[in-house]
C-alpha positions in Angstrom: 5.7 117.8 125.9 7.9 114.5 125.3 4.7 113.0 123.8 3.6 115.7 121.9 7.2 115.7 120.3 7.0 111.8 119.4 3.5 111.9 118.4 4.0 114.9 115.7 7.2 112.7 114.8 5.4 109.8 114.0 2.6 111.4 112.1 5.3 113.5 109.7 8.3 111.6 109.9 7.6 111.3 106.0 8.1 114.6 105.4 10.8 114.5 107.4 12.9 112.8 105.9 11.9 114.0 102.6 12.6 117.4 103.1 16.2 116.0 104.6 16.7 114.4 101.3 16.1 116.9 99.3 18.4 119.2 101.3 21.0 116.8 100.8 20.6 116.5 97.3 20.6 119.9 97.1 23.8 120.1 98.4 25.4 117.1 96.9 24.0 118.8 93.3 26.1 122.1 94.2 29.3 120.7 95.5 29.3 118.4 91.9 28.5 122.0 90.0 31.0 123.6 92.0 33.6 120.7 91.2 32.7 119.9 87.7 33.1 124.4 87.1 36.9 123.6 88.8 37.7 121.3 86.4 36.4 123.2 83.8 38.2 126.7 84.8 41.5 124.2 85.0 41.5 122.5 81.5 40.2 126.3 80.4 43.5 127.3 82.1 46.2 123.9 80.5 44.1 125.2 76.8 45.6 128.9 77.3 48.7 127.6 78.6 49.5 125.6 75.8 47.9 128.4 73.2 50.8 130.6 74.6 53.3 128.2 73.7 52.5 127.3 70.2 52.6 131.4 69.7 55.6 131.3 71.5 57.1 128.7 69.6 55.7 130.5 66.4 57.6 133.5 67.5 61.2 132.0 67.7 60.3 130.4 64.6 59.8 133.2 62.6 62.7 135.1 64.3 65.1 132.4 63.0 63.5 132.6 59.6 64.2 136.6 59.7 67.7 135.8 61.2 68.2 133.3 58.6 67.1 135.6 55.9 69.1 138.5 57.1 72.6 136.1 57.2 71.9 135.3 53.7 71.3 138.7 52.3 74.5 139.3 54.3 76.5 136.6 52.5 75.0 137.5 48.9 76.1 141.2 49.3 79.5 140.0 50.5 80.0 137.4 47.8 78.6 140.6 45.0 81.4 143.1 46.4 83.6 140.3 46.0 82.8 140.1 42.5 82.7 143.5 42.0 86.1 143.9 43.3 87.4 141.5 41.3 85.3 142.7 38.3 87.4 145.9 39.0 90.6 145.1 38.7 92.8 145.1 35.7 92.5 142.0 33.4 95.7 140.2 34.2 95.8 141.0 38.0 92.9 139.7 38.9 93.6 135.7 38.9 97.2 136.1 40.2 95.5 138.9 43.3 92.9 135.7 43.6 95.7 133.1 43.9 98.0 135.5 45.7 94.6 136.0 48.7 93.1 132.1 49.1 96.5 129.8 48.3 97.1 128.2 51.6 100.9 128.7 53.1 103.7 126.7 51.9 101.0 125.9 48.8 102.4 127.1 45.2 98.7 127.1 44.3 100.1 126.1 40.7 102.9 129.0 40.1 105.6 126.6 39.2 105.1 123.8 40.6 106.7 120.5 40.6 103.7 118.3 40.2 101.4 117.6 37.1 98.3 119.4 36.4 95.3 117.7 38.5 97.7 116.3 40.8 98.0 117.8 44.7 101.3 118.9 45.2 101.0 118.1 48.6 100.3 114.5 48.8 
């Protein structure tokens, strides 16, 4: 039986070995697919990753812009019923109401002063 085994050896050891080869190329062919689809699902994932924070980024960007926006419309209404208040008032009252509301304390804010005109008092 031995020499049964050797001689059908020696007569297809050829084919042998070919066949091995190709099995292992096989393989070695499929473990590179399988590897080179890792790396592929991976930079696929670091592509999404980073997507999501440029439209995160875009996000808090607008939302200052809209924040932004809404403190300015803020500050132009304000500074309009400022205005309007003063437009309101009687013509003579409205300078000394303005002096009387934004002079800082212990400042004459120019109601008889003892300084020149131009000239801090202050200094």
């Amino acid at each position: 039986m031995t020499t049964i085994l050797i001689a059908l050896v020696s007569k297809f050891w050829p084919v042998i070995v070919g066949v091995l080869g190709m099995a292992g190329g096989i393989l070695f062919g499929w473990v590179k697919t399988k590897s080179a689809a890792t790396t592929t699902a991976q930079a696929g994932q670091k592509v999404a990753e980073a997507q999501q924070t440029v439209a995160d980024n875009q996000n808090a960007e607008a939302q200052a812009n809209a924040a932004a926006a809404q403190a300015g419309m803020n500050a132009t209404k304000e500074a309009n019923d400022a205005h309007n208040d003063v437009d309101a008032l009687p013509a003579g009252t409205a300078a000394q109401q303005l002096l009387d509301q934004w002079s800082r304390p212990g400042e004459d804010a120019g109601r008889g002063g003892a300084g020149s005109a131009g000239q801090d008092p202050n200094r």
